[in-house]
Every structure is written in C-alpha cells, then in structure tokens.
C-alpha atoms as one frame of an Amber mdcrd trajectory, in Angstrom:
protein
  61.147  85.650  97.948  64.503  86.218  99.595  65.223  83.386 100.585  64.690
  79.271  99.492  65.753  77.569 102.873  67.452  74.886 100.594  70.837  76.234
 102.866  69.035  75.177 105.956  70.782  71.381 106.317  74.575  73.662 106.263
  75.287  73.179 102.375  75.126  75.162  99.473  74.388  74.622  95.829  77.511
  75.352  93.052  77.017  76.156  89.517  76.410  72.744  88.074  75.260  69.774
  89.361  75.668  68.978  93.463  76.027  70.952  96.559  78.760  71.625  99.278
  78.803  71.787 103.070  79.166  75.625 103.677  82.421  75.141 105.223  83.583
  73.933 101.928  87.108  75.325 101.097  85.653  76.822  97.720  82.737  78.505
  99.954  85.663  80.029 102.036  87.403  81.584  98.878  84.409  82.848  97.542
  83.536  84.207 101.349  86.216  86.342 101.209  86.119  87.274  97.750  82.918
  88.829  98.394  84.384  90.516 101.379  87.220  91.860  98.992  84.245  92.972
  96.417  82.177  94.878  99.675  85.338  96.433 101.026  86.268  97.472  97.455
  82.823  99.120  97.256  83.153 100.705 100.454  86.603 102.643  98.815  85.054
 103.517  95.930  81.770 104.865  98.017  85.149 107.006  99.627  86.851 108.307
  96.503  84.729 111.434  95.418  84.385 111.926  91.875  87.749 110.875  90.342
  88.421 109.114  86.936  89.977 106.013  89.029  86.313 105.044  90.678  85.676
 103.949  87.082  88.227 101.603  87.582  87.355 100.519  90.900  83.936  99.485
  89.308  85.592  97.254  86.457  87.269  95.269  88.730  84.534  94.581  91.249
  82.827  92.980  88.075  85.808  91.108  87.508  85.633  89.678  91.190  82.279
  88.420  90.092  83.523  87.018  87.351  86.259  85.293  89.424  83.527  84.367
  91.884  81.352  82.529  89.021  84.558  80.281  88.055  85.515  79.493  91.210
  81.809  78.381  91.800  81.583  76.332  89.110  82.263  72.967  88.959  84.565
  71.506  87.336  83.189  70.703  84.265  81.612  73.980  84.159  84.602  75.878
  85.116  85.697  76.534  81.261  82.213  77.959  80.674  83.089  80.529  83.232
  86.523  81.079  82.836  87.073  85.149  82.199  89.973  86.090  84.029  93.275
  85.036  81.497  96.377  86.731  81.047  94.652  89.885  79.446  93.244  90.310
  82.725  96.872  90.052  84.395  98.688  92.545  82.202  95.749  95.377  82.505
  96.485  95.049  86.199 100.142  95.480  85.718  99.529  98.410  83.074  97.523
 100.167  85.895  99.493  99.437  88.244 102.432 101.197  85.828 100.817 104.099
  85.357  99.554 104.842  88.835 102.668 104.276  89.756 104.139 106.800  87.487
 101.903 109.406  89.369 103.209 108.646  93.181 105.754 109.198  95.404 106.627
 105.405  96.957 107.107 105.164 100.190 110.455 103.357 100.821 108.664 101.782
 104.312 106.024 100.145 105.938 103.056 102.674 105.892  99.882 102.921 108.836
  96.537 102.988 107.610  93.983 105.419 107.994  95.310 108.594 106.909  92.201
 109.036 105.292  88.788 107.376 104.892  89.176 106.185 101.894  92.636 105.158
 102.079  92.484 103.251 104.871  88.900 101.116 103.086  91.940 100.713 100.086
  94.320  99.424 102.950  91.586  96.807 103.989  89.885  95.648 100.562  94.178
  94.641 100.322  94.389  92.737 103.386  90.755  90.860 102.328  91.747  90.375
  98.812  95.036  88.628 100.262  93.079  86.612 102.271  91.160  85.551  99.176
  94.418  85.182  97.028  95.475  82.400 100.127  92.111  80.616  99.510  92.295
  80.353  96.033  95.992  79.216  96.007  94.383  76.688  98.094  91.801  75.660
  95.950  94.440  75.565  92.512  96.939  73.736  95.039  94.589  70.849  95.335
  93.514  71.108  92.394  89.978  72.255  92.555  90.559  74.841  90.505  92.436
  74.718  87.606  93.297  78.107  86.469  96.314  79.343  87.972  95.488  82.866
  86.812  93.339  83.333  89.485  96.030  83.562  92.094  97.874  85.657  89.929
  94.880  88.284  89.400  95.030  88.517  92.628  98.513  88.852  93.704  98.370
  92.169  91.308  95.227  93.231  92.836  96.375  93.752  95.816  99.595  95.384
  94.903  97.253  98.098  93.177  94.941  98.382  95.713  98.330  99.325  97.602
  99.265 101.735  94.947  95.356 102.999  95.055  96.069 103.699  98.765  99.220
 105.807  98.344  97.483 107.783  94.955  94.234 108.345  97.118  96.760 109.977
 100.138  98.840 112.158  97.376  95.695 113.140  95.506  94.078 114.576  98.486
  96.828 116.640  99.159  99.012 114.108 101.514 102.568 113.765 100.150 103.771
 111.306 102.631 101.721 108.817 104.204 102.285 108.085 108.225 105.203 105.414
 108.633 105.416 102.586 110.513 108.851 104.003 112.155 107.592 107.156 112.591
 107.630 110.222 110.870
C-alpha cells in the first residue's frame, strides 16, 4: 500500500524511537534536501550523455545519506553518520578539477542559458536553502555533525561550477551577465 495514514494527526515518524509534528525544524531540512535531490535529478535528466552525470548520481546518494542522519535521532545519528571529511575534500577535488576546465566568470551570471544549466542554477539555490536548515539544526544542537553544513556549502559551489561547465561544454563561452553583456 502507498500509504499508512499514521501522518494523518500532522506528525511524522524519525528513525528511532518517537515522532515529530511535520513542521518540525528537522522535517524542514530534510524538505528541502529532497527538493535539492529532485532538482539535482532534474539536471542530470538535462545533461546528455557526459562522464559528469556519473557524478551527479553519486551525490544524489549522498543526499540520502545526509537525509538518513539528519532523520535519525540522536542516539541513532552515529549509526547513520556517512558524510565525514572524505566526503568534504572529494567535493573540493571536483570542484578543482572542473574548475581547471572553465572560464570563470568574474560577475554575477543569469540563469537559463540553457536547460540544463539553469536546473544546475536551481538544485544551488535549493541546496542553500537546505545548507540554512541544517546550520539550524547543528546550531541548536540537534544535529551534531558539523560536516553536514560543510558538505553542503561545497555542494553548492560545484553545482555553480556544474552550471558554468554545462554552458562551456555546450558550446557557450560566456554565460549572460547580470550587467549585461
């Protein structure tokens, strides 16, 4: 069945022991996380067949990942706990080496050049949103891995660089500026 109706009274169940109203702050975070992870799918759905889709894929399953910790309670949490500093530095090494392969623009760039930059310009803007949340959450204090935030602070400056790669890949050297062309 799709559905238990145990979410009918406005709460939701964790993994552990209890549930939440579904206004909970950790139901927020993981709200938009799972935005970030559909928007990310809709990008990838817009690449074509390029070796970075592959990568695209990896960390959508590390969302999840993120997702299950943050859904855990706390003395689950360590149980679920995937994303370390590993996780950090292969962001930043991706980040390097797309990098390495783009011209930066030097300002503020408009979205929607093409499909599928523009869906990498949004899964940024969600994934910030979810960064906020789960700074929230480690702020207070119901999360304890800092990590998280960090994972996604350099997720969304790659989905940035993903943006700029997908324009210069398709043939698009320079991106449409804020100020005008």
């Amino acid at each position: 069945m799709f559905f238990t109706g145990k979410g009918d009274d406005g709460t939701t169940g964790l993994l552990g022991e209890g549930r939440v109203q579904k206004f909970d702050r950790r139901m927020e975070a993981l709200g938009a996380l799972d935005e970030a992870n559909a928007a990310l799918g809709l990008a990838r759905s817009l690449m074509g067949d390029i070796p970075e889709t592959a990568l695209v894929l990896e960390i959508q399953r590390q969302l999840y990942q993120l997702m299950a910790e943050i859904a855990a309670t706390p003395e689950n949490a360590a149980r679920f706990q995937k994303i370390d500093e590993g996780s950090v530095q292969t962001l930043e090494n991706q980040i390097a080496a797309l990098s390495s392969r783009i011209i930066m623009p030097a300002e503020f760039i408009v979205p929607g050049d093409s499909p599928a930059s523009a869906a990498f310009s949004l899964a940024r803007t969600v994934v910030r949103r979810a960064e906020r949340r789960v700074v929230e959450l480690v702020d207070s204090g119901m999360v304890a891995n800092r990590l998280l935030m960090v994972f996604l602070n350099r997720l969304s400056s790659l989905l940035f660089v993903l943006e700029i790669y997908i324009l210069q890949q398709a043939g698009r050297q320079k991106p449409t500026l804020a100020k005008g062309d």
